[in-house]
C-alpha positions, 0 to 999 in steps of 0.5 A: 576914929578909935571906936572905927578901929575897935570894930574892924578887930572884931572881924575878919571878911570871909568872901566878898563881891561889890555888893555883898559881904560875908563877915565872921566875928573873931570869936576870941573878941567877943568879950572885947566886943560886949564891953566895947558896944557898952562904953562906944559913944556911938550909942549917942547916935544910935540908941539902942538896948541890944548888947556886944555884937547885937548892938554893932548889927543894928549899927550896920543896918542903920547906914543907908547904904546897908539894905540886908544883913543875914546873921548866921548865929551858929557859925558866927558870921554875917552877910551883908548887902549894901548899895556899892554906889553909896559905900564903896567895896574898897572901903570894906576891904580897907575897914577890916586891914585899919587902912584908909580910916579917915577916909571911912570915918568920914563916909559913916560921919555922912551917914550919921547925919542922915541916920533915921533913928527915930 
């Protein structure tokens, strides 16, 4: 649950509606973010080379209810479309307030044994 709660200090929601999800990186993490993609055990489910915030979007976009993520480098920021029927909006909201995290983790737990990382 550590690696859960790392990730919700690195962002904060900027706009919101079931289905999509407008995120900004706390830029004041980005060295907390680069050293926490390096040491994560998740990079024991999901093998990739990419590094700090590069690494946590190819996480996200390896969930299934994730569809599309639109990075806009210049200001820092990410949309993301997802399937509100298999990651309730609720649960976004609750990640970035560390609320209802075993909860969380045990939805992404789901996920993880459906990740086609091959």
């Amino acid at each position: 649950m550590e690696d859960i709660t790392q990730v919700a200090e690195f962002f904060s929601i900027v706009h919101h509606i079931p289905g999509r999800i407008r995120i900004r990186v706390n830029v004041s993490k980005l060295p907390a973010i680069k050293k926490w993609a390096k040491k994560t055990t998740l990079r024991e489910i999901l093998p990739a080379n990419e590094e700090g915030e590069s690494f946590i979007i190819t996480l996200l976009q390896s969930l299934p209810a994730v569809k599309n993520i639109k990075v806009n480098a210049i200001v820092g920021s990410a949309t993301i479309e997802y399937d509100k029927n298999l990651f309730e909006p609720s649960l976004w909201e609750s990640w970035v307030k560390k609320e209802n995290l075993a909860q969380i983790e045990a939805k992404l737990n789901e996920f993880s044994q459906n990740l086609d990382i091959g």
